[in-house]
C-alpha positions as CSV (number, residue, x, y, z in Angstrom):
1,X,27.0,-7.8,51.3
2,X,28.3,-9.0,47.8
3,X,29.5,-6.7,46.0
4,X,29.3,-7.2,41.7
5,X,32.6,-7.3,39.8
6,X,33.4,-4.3,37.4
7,X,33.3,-6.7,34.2
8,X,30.0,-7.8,34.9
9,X,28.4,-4.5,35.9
10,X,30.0,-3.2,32.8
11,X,28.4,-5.5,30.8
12,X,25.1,-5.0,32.4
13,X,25.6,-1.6,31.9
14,X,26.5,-1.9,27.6
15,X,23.3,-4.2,27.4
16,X,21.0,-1.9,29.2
17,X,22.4,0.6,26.5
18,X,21.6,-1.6,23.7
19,X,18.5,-2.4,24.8
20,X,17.3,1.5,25.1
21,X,19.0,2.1,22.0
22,X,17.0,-0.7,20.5
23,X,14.2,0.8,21.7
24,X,14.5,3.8,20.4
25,X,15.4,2.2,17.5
26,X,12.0,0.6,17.4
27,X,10.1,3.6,18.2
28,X,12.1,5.8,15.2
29,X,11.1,2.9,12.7
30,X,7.1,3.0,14.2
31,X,7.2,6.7,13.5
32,X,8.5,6.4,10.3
33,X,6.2,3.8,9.2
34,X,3.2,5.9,10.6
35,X,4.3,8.9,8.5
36,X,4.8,6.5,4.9
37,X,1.7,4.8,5.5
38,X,-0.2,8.4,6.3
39,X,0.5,9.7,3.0
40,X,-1.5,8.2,0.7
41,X,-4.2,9.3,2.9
42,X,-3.1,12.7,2.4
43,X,-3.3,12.9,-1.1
44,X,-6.6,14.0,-1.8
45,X,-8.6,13.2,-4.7
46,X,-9.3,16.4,-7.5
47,X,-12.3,17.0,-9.5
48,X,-11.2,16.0,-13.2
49,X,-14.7,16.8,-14.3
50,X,-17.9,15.4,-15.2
51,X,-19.1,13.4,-17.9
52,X,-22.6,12.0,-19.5
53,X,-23.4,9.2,-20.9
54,X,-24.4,9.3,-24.3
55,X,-23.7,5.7,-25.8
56,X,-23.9,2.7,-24.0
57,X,-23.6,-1.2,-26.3
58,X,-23.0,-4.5,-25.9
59,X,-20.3,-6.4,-28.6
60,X,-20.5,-9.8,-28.9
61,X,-18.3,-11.3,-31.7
62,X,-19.2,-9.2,-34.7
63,X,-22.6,-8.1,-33.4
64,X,-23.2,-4.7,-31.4
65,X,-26.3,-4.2,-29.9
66,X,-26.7,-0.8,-28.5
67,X,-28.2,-0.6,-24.8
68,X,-31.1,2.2,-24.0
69,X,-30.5,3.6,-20.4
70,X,-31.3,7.1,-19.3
71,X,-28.4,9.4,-19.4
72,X,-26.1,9.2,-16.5
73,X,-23.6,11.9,-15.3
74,X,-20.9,10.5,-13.9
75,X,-18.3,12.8,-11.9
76,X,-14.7,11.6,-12.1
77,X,-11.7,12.4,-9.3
78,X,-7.8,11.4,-9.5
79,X,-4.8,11.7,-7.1
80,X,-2.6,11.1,-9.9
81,X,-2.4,7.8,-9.1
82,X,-5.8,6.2,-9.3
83,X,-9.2,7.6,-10.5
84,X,-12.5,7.2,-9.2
85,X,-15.5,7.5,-11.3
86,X,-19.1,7.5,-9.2
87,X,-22.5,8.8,-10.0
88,X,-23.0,12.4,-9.6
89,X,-26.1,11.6,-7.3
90,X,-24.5,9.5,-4.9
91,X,-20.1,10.4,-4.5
92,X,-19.6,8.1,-1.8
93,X,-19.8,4.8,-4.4
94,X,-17.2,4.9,-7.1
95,X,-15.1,2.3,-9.0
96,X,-11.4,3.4,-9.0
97,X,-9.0,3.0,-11.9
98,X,-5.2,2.2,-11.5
99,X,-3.6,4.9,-14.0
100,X,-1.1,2.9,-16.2
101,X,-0.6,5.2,-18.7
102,X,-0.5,9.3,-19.0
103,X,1.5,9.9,-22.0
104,X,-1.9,10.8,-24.1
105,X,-4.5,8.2,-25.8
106,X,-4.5,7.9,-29.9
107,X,-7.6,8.9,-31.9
108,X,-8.3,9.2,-35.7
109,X,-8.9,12.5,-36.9
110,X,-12.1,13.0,-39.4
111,X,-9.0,12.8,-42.2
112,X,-8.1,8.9,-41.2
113,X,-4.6,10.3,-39.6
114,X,-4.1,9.4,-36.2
115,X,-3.3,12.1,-33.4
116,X,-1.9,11.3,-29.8
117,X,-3.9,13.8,-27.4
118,X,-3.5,14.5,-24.0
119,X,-5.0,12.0,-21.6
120,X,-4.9,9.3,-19.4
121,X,-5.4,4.8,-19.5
122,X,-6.5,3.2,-16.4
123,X,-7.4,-0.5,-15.4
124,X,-9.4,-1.9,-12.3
125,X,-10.1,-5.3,-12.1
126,X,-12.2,-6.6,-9.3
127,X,-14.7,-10.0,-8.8
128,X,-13.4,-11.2,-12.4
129,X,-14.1,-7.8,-14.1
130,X,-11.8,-6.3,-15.9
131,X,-12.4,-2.3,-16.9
132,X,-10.4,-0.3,-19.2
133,X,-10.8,3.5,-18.8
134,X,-9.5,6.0,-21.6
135,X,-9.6,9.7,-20.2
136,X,-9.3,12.9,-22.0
137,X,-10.8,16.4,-21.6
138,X,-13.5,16.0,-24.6
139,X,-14.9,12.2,-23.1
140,X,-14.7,9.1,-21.4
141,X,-14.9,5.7,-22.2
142,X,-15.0,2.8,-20.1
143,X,-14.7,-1.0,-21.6
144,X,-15.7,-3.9,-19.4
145,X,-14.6,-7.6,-20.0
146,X,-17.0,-9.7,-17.9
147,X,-14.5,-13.0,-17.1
148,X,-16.7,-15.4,-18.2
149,X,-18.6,-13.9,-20.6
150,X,-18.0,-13.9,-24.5
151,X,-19.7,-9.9,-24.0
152,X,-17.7,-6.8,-24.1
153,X,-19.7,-3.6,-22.8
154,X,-18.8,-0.1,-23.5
155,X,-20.1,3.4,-22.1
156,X,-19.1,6.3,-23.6
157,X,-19.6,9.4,-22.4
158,X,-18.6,13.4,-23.0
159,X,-17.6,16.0,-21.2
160,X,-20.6,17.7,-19.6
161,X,-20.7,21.4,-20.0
162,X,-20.5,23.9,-17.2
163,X,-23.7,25.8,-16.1
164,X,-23.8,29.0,-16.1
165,X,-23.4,31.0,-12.9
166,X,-27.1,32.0,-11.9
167,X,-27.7,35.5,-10.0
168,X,-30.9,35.7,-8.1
169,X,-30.4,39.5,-8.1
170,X,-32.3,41.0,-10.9
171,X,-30.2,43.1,-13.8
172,X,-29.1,46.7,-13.2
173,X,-31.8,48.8,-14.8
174,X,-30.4,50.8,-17.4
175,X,-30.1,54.1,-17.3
176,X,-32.4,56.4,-18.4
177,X,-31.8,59.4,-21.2
């Protein structure tokens, strides 16, 4: 029987350490990875409110030719990070904005002066579309900039009020004298 010198056993022994140490190494970094990448999945989108449309045109060079549609009420979510505007009939399809900008959005005053209010600018760009979204608690408007169009479309809409609670109980009677 051979026996194995004490250098090379301890050298068998050292890699065999590295190599679980690597490993554990390895499976540290998969963990951490698996938490990083399971946060943005935790942050859930907020209702920011809903909003109708009330004016919807088409500018092209100096012309504006506004476009009759139905109005549409449009619910709109953010994680802070993005927002998502969809139909309030059907959530599940939305168009989501990149927020670049939540330091308030400028608008004149019925005096000319110019106010900065609170409110939120957003982008999304997809297929050649670009959309500019400017967000505050009063309305919405959403610009689009078609790629290869000399067209600019823009929606506006307003905040839609809240209903009412509705009781199906019937009121107290009052008392009688």
């Amino acid at each position: 029987m051979t026996s194995i010198h004490p250098f090379i056993l301890r050298k068998s022994n050292i890699i065999r350490e590295n190599l679980m140490m690597a490993d554990r190494r390895r499976l540290f970094l998969v963990f951490l990875f698996q938490i990083v990448l399971a946060i943005p999945a935790a942050a859930e989108f907020r209702p920011v409110g809903d909003f109708l449309l009330t004016a919807h045109f088409k500018i092209t060079g100096d012309k504006i030719t506004p476009i009759p549609m139905k109005p549409i009420a449009f619910h709109v979510t953010t994680d802070g990070v993005q927002i998502r505007v969809s139909s309030a009939d059907d959530e599940e399809s939305y168009t989501t904005f990149e927020i670049y900008r939540s330091d308030g959005i400028g608008r004149q005053r019925s005096d000319g002066a110019l106010e900065v209010i609170p409110g939120v600018q957003a982008k999304s760009q997809t297929d050649g579309v670009l959309r500019h979204l400017r967000l505050c608690g009063e309305s919405m408007t959403i610009t689009t900039f078609p790629g290869v169009s000399d067209q600019t479309v823009v929606s506006y809409s307003v905040a839609a009020e809240a209903k009412p609670a509705t009781t199906t109980e019937s009121p107290a009677p009052s008392p009688e004298k």
